[in-house]
N, C-alpha and C positions, 0 to 999 in steps of 0.2 A: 429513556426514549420519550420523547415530547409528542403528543394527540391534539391532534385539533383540526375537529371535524368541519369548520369553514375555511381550512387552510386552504388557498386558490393553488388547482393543475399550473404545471409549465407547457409553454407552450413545444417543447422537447423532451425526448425520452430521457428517462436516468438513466448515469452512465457512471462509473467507476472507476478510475483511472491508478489510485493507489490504494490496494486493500490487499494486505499481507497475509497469504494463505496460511502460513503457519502462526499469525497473530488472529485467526480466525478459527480457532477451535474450540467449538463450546465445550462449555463446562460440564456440561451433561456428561459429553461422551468423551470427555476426561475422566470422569468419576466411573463411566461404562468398562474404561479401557484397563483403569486400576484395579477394578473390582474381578475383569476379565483375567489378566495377568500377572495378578497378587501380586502387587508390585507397591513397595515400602511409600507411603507420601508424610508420614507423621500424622494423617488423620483419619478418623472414623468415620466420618460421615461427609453426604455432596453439603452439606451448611460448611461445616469446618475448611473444602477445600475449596469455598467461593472466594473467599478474600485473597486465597494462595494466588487464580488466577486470573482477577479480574479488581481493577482499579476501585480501591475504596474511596479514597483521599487522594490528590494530587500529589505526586512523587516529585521525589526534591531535582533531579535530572533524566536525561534521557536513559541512560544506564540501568538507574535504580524501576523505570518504567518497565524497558527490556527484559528485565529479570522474571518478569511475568509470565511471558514466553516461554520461558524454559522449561516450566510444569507440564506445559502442552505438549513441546518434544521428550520429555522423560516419560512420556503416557505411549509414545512411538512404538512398543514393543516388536513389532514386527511390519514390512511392509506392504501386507491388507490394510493398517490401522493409517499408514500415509494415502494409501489408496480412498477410505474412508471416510476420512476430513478433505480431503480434494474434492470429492464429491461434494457433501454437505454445505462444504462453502459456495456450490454452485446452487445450490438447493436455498441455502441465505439470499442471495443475491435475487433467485425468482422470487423471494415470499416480501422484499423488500422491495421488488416492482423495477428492479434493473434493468434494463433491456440491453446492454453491452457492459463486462466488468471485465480489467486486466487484473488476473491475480500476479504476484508476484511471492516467488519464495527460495530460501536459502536449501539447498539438501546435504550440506555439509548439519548445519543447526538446526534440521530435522531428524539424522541422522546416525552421529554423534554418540547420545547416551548407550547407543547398542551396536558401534559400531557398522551401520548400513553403506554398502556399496551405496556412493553417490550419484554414480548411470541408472542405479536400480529405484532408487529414494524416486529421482526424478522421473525415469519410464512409469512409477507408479501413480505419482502427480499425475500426470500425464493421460493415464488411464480413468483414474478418479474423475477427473473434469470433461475428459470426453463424455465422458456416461452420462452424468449429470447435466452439462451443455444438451444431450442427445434427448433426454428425460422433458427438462423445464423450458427448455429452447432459450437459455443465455447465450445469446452471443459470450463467447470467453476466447480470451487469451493471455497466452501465460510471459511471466517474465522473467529471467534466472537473477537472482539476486546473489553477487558474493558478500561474504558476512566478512568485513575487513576485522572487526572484534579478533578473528582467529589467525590473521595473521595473510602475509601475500601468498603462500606455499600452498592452502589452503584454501583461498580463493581461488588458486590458478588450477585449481583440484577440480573445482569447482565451475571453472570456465568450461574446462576437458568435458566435463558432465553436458553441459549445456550445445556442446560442439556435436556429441554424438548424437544427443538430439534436437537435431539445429532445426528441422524442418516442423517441430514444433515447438518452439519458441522465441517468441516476435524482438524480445528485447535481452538488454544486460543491466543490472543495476549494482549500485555498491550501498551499503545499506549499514548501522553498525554504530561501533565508535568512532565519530567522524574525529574528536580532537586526537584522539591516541594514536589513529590512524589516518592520517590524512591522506589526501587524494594523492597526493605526486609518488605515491609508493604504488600505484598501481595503473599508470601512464601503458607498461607493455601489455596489463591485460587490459585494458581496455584498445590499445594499438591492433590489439588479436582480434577484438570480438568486432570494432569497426571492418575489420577487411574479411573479416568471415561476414557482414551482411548484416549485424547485428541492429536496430535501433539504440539508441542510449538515453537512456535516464538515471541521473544519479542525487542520492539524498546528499543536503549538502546546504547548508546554512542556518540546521536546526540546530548543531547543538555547537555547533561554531559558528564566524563571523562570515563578511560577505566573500572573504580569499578564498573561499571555501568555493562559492560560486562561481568565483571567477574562474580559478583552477580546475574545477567542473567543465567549463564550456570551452575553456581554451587549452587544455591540454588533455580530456579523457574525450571532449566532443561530445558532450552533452546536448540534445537539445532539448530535456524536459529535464526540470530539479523536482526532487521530492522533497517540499515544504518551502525550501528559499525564502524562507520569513526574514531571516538580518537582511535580505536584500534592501529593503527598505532602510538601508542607512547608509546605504551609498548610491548616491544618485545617480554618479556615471554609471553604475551598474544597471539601473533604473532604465535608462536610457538604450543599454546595449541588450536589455532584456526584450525592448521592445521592438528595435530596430532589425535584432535578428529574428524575431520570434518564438525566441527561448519561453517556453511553458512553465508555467510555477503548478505544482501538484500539491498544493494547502491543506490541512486535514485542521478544522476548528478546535476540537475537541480533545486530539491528541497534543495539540502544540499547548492549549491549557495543560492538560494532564502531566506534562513532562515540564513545567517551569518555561518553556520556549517564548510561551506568551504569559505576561501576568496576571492576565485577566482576559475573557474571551470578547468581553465588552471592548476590545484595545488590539485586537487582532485589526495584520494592516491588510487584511483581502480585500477590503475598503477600497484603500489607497492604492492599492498594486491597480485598482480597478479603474481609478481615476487618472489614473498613469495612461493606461492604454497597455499594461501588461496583461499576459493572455494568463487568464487563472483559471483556479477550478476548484471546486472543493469535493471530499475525498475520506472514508471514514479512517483508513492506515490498519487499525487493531481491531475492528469491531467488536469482539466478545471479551479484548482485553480489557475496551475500553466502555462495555456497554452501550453501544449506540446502533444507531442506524442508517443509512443515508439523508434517507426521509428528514430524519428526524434532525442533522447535519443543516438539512436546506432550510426547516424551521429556525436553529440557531441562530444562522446567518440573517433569518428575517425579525427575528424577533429580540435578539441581544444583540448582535453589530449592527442590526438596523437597514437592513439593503432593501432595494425596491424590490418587486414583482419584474420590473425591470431588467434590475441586477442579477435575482437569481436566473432570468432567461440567459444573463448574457454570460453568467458561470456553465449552465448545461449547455450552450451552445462551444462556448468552449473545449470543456471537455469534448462534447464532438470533433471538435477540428483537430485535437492536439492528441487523437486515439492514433494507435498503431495501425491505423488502416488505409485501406486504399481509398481515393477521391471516391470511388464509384462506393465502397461499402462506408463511407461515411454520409452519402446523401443517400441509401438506404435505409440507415438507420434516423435520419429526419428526417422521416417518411413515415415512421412507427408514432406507434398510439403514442399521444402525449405522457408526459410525466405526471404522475398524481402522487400529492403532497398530503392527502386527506387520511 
């Protein structure tokens, strides 16, 4: 996390748009949860189980990233502890000065190591973030993510979940191994969750190329990507990103971490920017990836180089491209500016 105490306010609230609730469980109360449920991790102490789950080094792919994750769900024991972490990340999100954040999270791969009912995984999310929403006054809403990694059968397990409780949660996303699993294998759940009312956002040109985006927008009905980094190497895409208003959901920090970009100095949030693509940036993993928003907006000024300008015209972004209504997005540009300090 970057400090810098003349970092100049936005002239906009912080806003959140991709920040993965179950990539969001600190490590603390990972080592809380093990300690509570004697539950085997191969280490002794919270030093030994930091590296297990949180980015030391940059990871050679998305995959080898992901893996990080899975510490945080095998800590799941029961679910109060999904309850727990849904909270907390709303509880991150105030002390990081957010004023609107969409969590998004899998409850099949929250669920999993202990076998959890998936309706139940998610009622529990559910409650978690109310509370905490109720507590810190985050604007939050949630987003069902299927974890294609596991397969269509799975996911569609997964949709079912999301349906029963449809009335709270705003979107659907597909999130995961995009090469092993690519999009066109799940064209009917995404057919389902359009005509159930759903919003769509789908990851999709982080750990593949731009087909990946395309196939996103023109057959699942995308209109927000989570990362669309290869977008940048197909112009026509470039073009139809803009023309439709398709949203790129960027995260700096993690697209370094995962090999996606090879250097954060060389990330194209830049270009997408000069483009006239509607961007945003976005932390994805925060306690995987030790970061913070804040501190996200700092990178962006101080290694890729963007104006005071630019970062206005990233948060303003992310306003426009929120799961909300006209009216609860010029509420929220109404709220105390963003502070970067």
């Amino acid at each position: 996390m970057m400090n810098s105490s003349d970092f100049p306010s936005l002239d906009f609230p912080l806003v959140d748009l991709h920040r993965h609730l179950d990539g969001n469980i600190r490590p603390q109360t990972i080592w809380q949860l093990v300690k509570k449920h004697s539950l085997d991790f191969g280490c002794e102490s919270y030093e030994q189980l930091l590296p297990m789950v949180q980015i030391q080094k940059n990871e050679p792919n998305l995959m080898a990233f992901l893996a990080k994750l899975d510490w945080g769900a095998k800590a799941l024991a029961n679910l109060e502890a999904a309850e727990q972490i849904a909270y907390e990340n709303v509880e991150d999100a105030f002390n990081d000065g957010i004023s609107y954040c969409e969590l998004r999270f899998s409850p099949y791969h929250m669920g999993r190591f202990f076998d959890h009912n998936l309706q139940a995984v998610t009622e529990a999310v559910i409650a978690g973030v109310k509370r905490g929403s109720k507590e810190f006054g985050v604007n939050t809403n949630l987003i069902g993510i299927m974890s294609r990694t596991f397969g269509t059968e799975h996911c569609m397990a997964e949709l079912d979940a999301f349906l029963a409780c449809h009335k709270d949660i705003v979107a659907i996303d597909l999130a995961g191994d995009e090469k092993s699993w690519p999009g066109q294998r799940f064209v009917e759940h995404f057919n389902k969750a359009r005509d159930a009312g759903f919003e769509i956002t789908v990851h999709a040109g982080e750990a593949d190329g731009a087909s990946s985006v395309w196939q996103a927008i023109n057959e699942l009905g995308a209109t927000r990507i989570g990362h669309g980094v290869a977008s940048i190497e197909d112009p026509a895409l470039m073009d139809t990103l803009v023309n439709k208003g398709i949203h790129l959901e960027n995260c700096l920090t993690s697209n370094y971490q995962t090999c996606t970009v090879p250097e954060i100095t060389k990330h194209p949030v830049k270009a997408f920017l000069d483009a006239g693509v509607s961007v945003s940036i976005n932390t994805d993993d925060p306690a995987i990836s030790n970061i913070v928003l804040t501190g996200e907006y700092q990178v962006a000024q101080q290694q890729v180089g963007l104006s005071i300008a630019e970062l206005n015209q990233l948060a303003n972004n992310a306003i426009d491209s929120a799961f909300l209504s006209a009216a609860e997005k010029q509420v929220l540009k109404e709220l105390k500016k963003g502070s970067l300090s």
